[in-house]
C-alpha positions as CSV (number, residue, x, y, z in Angstrom):
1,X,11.6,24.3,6.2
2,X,13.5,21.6,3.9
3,X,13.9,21.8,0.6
4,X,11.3,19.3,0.1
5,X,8.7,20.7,2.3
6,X,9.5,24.1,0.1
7,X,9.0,21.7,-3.3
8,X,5.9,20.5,-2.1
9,X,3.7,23.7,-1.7
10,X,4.4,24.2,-5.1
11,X,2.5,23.3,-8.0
12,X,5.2,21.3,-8.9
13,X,5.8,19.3,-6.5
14,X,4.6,16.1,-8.4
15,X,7.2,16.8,-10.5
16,X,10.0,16.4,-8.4
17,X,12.0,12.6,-8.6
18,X,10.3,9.6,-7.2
19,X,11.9,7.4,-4.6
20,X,11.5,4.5,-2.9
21,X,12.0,4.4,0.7
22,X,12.9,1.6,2.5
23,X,13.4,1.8,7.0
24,X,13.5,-1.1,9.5
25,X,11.2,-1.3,11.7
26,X,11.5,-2.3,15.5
27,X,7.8,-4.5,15.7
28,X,8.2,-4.9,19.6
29,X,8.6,-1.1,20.1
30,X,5.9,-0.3,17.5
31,X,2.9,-2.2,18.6
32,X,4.1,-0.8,22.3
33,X,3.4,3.1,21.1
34,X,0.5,1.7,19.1
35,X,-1.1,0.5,22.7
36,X,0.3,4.2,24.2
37,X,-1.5,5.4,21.6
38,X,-4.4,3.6,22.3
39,X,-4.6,2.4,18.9
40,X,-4.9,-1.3,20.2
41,X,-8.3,-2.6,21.1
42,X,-10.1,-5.8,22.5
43,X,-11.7,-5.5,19.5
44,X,-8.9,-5.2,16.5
45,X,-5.5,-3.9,16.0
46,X,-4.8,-2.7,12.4
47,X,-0.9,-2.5,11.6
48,X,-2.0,-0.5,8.5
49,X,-3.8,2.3,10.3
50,X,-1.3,2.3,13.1
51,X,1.4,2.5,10.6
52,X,-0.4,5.4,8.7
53,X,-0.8,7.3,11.7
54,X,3.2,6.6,12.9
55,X,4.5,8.0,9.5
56,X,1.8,11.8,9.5
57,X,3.4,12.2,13.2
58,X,7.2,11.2,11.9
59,X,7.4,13.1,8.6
60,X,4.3,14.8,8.0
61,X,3.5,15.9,4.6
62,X,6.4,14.0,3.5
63,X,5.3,10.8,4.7
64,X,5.5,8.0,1.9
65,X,2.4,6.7,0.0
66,X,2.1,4.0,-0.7
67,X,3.8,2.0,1.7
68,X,4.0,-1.5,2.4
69,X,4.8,-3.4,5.8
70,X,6.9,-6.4,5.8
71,X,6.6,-8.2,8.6
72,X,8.2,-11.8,9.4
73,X,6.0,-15.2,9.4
74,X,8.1,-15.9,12.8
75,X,6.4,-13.5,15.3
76,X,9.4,-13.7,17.6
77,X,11.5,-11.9,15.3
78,X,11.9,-8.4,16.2
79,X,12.4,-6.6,13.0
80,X,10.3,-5.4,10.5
81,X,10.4,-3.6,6.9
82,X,8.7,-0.3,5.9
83,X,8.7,0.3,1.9
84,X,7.2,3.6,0.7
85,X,7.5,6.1,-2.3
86,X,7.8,9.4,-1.7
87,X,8.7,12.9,-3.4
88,X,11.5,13.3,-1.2
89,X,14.9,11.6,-0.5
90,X,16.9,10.0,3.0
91,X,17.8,12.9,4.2
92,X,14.8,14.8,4.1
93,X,13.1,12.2,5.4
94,X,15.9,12.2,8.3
95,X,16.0,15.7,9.0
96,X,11.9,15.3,9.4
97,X,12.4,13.1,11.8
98,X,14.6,14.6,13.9
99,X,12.8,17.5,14.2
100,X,9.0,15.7,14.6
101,X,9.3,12.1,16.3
102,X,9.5,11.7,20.0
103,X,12.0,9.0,21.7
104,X,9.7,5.6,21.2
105,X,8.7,6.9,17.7
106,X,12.7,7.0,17.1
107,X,13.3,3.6,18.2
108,X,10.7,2.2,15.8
109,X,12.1,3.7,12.5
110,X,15.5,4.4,13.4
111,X,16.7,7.5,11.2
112,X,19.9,5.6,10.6
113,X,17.8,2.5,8.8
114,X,16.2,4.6,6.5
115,X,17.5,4.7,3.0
116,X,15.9,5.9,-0.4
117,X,16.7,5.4,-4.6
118,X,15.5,7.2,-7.3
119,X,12.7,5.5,-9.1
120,X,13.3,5.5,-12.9
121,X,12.3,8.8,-14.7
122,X,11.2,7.2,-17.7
123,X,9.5,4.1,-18.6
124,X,9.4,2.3,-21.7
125,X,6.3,1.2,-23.3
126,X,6.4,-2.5,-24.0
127,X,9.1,-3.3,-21.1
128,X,7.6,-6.2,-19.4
129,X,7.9,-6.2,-15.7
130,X,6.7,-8.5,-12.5
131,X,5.7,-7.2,-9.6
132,X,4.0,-7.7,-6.2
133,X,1.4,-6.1,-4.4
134,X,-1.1,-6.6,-1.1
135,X,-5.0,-4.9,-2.0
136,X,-7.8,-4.3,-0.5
137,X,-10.2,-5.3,-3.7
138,X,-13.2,-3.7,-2.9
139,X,-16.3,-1.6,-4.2
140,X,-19.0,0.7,-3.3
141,X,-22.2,-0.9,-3.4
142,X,-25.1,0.8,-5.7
143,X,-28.1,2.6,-4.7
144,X,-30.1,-0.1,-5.3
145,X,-28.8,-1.7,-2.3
146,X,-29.8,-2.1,1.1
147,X,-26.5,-1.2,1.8
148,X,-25.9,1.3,-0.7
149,X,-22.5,3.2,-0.3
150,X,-20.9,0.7,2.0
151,X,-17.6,-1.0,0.8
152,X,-17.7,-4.5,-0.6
153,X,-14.9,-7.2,-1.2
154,X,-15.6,-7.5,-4.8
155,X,-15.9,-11.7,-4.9
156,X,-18.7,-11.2,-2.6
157,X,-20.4,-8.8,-5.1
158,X,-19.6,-10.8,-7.5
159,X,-21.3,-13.7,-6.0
160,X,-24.2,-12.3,-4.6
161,X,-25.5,-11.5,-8.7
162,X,-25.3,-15.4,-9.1
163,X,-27.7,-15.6,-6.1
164,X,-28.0,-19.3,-4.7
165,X,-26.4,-20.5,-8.5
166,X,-23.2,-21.9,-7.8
167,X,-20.2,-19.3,-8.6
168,X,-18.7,-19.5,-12.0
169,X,-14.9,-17.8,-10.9
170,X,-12.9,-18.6,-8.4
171,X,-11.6,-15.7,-5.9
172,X,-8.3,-15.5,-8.1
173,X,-9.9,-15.1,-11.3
174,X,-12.2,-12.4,-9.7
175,X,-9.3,-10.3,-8.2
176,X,-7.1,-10.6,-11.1
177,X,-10.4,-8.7,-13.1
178,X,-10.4,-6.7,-10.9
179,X,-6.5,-5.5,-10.6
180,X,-6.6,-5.7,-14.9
181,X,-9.4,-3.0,-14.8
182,X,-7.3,-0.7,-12.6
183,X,-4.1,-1.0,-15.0
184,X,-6.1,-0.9,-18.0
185,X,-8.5,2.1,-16.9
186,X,-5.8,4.6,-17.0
187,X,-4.3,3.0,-20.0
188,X,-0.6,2.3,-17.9
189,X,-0.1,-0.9,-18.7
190,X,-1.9,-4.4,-19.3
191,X,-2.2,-7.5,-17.0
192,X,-0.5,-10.7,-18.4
193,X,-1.2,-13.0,-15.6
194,X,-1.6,-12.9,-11.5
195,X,-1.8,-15.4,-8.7
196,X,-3.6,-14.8,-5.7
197,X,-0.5,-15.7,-3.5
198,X,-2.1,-15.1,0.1
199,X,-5.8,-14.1,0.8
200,X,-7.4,-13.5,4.4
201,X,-10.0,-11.0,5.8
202,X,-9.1,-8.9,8.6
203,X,-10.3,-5.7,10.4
204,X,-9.5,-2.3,9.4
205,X,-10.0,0.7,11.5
206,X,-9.6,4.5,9.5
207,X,-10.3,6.3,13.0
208,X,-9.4,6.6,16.2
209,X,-11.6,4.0,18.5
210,X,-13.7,4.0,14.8
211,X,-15.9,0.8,14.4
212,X,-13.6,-1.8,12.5
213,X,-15.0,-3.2,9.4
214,X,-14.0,-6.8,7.7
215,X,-12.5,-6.9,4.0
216,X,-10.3,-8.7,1.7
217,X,-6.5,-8.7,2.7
218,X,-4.9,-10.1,-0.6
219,X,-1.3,-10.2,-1.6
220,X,-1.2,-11.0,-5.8
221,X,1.8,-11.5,-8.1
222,X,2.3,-11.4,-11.7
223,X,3.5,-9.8,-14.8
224,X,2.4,-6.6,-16.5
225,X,3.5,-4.6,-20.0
226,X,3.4,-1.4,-19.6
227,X,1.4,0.8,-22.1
228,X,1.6,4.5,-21.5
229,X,4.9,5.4,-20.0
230,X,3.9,8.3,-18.2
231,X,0.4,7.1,-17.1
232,X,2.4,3.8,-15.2
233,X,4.9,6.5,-13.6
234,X,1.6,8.5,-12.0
235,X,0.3,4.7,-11.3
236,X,3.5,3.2,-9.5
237,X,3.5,6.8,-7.6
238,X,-0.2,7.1,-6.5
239,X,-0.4,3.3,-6.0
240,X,-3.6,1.0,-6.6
241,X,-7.0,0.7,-5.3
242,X,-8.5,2.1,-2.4
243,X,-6.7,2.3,1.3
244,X,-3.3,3.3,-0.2
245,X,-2.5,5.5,3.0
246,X,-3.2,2.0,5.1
247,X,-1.0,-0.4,3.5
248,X,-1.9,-1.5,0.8
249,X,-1.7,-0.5,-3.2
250,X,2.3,-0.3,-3.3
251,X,3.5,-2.0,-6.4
252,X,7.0,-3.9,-5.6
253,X,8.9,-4.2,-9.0
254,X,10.8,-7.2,-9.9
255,X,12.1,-9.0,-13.3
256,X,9.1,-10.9,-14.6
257,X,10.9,-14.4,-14.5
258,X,10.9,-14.1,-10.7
259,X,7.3,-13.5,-10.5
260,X,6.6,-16.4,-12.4
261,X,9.2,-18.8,-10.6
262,X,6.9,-17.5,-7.0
């Protein structure tokens, strides 16, 4: 067993450094083990759950959450990029691979791509920062629905109060509420603008051969300020929103003037 493996049946384990992970990923060979797997249907092939189910198999209880996929606009191009944060550095992540990933799984994350930095141990309340970040805004809808307990993209909530009375907020506006909440719930930071910068609804799949269901697929920028130091560190480590072992909820850093030039 690794010394991380050892770190993280203890009860502290979330205490140990945060890092982000970042691997290239072969596209070609992955969505080739995702059909082995059978994880590729007539019906809908979600990168997310393919992904999640790739990194349990290659590093187990060390696999990074959040992660984020990156893949190219130009579908010919072959490679890929996996981000992640995880309790545990490159070479544990490595040695976990060597030991659990078979030949095809190797070729998709080669052990040699994967690199890791420490994330900062402490944060400074009033640092201003930009960042990035793909959600899945969505709720549970109340009992008093027809639906009651099934997940909702929040702008069609949203709507359906206003009834056939046209919609006062645009899709932005209600997504940006809606990522403002989640910062300011916690009290680790506040939301000083966002932009919707990419918005479609796909498929996702949380089971083998499960039923896919349709959501919102949105990929926001902006600037935040952080407020409670430590409260942001367990945010940036635990990620945003719901589905953040599929994908999405991974904040990406940057300097707040690039977020506002994008």
């Amino acid at each position: 067993m690794t010394t991380a493996e050892l770190a993280l049946t203890d009860t502290g384990a979330d205490m140990r450094a945060l890092q982000m992970i970042r691997a290239d990923l072969d596209i070609r060979e992955f969505h080739r083990w995702a059909g082995v797997r059978g994880l590729i249907s007539r019906a809908a092939f979600d990168e997310g759950y393919a992904m999640h189910c790739l990194l349990v198999e290659s590093f187990g209880e060390l696999s990074p959450k959040p992660f984020r996929v990156i893949i190219p606009p130009i579908r010919s191009r072959r490679t890929g990029t996996l981000y992640g944060y995880a309790r545990c550095d490159v070479g544990d992540l490595r040695a976990a691979a060597a030991t659990f990933c078979d030949p095809l799984q190797a070729k998709i994350l080669p052990a040699s791509s994967i690199d890791s930095k420490p994330m900062p141990a402490e944060w400074q309340s009033g640092k201003r920062l930009g960042f990035e970040i793909l959600l899945r805004p969505t709720i549970r809808r109340g009992r008093g629905s027809d639906r009651a307990g099934s997940e909702c993209d929040v702008f069609q909530a949203e709507a359906e109060k206003h009834g056939k009375e046209m919609m006062p907020q645009t899709r932005e506006q209600v997504y940006t509420d809606w990522l403002r909440k989640r910062l300011e719930s916690c009290g680790a930071a506040s939301l000083e603008s966002a932009t919707l910068a990419m918005f479609q609804r796909t498929c996702a799949i949380r089971k083998l051969h499960g039923r896919p269901s349709e959501g919102p697929h949105a990929l926001m920028r902006g600037t935040l300020t952080i407020s409670e130091p430590e409260e942001f560190a367990r945010l940036v480590a635990s990620g945003i929103g719901r589905h953040k072992a599929y994908g999405y909820g991974m904040l990406l850093l940057r300097p707040p003037q690039l977020a506002r030039a994008q």
